[in-house]
C-alpha positions as CSV (number, residue, x, y, z in Angstrom):
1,X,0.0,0.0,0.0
2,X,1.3,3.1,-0.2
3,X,1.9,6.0,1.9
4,X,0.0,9.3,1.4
5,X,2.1,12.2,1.7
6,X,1.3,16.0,2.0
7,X,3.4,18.6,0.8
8,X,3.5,21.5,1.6
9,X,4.0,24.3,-1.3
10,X,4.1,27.3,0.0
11,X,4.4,28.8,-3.3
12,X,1.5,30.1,-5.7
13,X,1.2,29.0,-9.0
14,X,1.8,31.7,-11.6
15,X,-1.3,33.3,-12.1
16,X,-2.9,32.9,-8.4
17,X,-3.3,35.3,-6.3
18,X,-2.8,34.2,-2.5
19,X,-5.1,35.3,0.0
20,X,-2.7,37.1,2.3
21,X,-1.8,39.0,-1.1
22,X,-5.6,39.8,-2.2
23,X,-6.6,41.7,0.9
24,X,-4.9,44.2,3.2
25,X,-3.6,43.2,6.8
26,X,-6.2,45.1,8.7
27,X,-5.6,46.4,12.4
28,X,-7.3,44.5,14.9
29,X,-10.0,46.6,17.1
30,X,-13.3,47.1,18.3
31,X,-16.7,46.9,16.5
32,X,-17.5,50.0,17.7
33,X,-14.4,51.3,16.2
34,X,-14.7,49.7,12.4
35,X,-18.2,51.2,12.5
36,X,-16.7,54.6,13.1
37,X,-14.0,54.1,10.6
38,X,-16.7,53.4,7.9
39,X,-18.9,56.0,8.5
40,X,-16.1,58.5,8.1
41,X,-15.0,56.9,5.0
42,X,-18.6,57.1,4.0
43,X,-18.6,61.1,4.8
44,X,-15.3,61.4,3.0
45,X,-16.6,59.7,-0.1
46,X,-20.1,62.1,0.2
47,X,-17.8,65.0,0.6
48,X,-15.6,64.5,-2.8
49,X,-18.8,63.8,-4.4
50,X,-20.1,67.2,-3.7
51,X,-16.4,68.9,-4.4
52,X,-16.7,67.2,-7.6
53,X,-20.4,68.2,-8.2
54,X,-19.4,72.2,-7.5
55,X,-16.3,71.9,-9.3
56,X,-18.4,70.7,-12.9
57,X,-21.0,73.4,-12.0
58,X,-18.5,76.2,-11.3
59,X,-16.6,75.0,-14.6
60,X,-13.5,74.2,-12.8
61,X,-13.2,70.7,-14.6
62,X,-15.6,69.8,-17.4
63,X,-14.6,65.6,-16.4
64,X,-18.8,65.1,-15.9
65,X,-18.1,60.8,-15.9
66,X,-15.6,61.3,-12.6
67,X,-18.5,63.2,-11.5
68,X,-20.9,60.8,-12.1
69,X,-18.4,57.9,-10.5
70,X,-18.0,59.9,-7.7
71,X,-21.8,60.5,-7.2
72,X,-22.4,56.4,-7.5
73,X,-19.6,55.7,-5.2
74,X,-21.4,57.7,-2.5
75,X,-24.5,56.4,-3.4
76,X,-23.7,52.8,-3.4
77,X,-21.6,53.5,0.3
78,X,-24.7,55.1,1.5
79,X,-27.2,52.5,0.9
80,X,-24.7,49.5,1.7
81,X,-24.3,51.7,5.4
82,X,-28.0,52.0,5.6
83,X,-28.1,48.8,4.8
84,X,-25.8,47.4,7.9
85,X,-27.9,49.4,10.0
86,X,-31.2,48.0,9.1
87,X,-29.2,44.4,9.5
88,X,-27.9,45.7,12.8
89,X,-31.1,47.1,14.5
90,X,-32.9,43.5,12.8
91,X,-30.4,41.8,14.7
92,X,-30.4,43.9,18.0
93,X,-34.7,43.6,18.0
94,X,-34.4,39.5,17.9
95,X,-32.0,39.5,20.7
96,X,-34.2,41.5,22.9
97,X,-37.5,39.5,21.6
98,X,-35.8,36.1,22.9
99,X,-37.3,34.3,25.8
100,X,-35.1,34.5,29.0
């Protein structure tokens, strides 16, 4: 019979993107504190959507299709921020509904 092996590669194969490589190292903290860091990154992304709405008004630039990215990206990070708040408050509302 033979003997099953494992090796261990701990290289990629060209093409593949490893995990570790994909994503970011983020800094371990608190819930309360990622929730902050994405609302401010939701602000800042509401505020250079705005710059960049006065800016094609005011003639500044006349780039309207990084205006109109800039307006979606704010949109989209609004509604995925509303949406984690619905999920959140949904979540909270069963937890206090549960029989002691």
């Amino acid at each position: 019979m033979n003997d099953i092996t494992i090796q261990n590669n701990t290289e990629s194969p060209p093409g593949v993107i490893s995990a570790n490589k994909r994503a970011p190292q983020t800094k371990s903290g608190s819930f309360g504190q990622m929730l902050t860091d994405s609302l401010d990154r939701v602000s800042r992304l509401q505020h250079e959507s705005n710059e960049s709405i006065q800016n094609l008004v005011t003639g500044k630039h006349t780039n309207i299709h990084q205006t109109m990215i800039a307006a979606e990206k704010s949109s989209v990070a609004f509604e995925f921020m509303m949406q984690i708040r619905n999920k959140t408050i949904a979540a909270y509302d069963k937890i206090m509904n549960m029989p002691i």
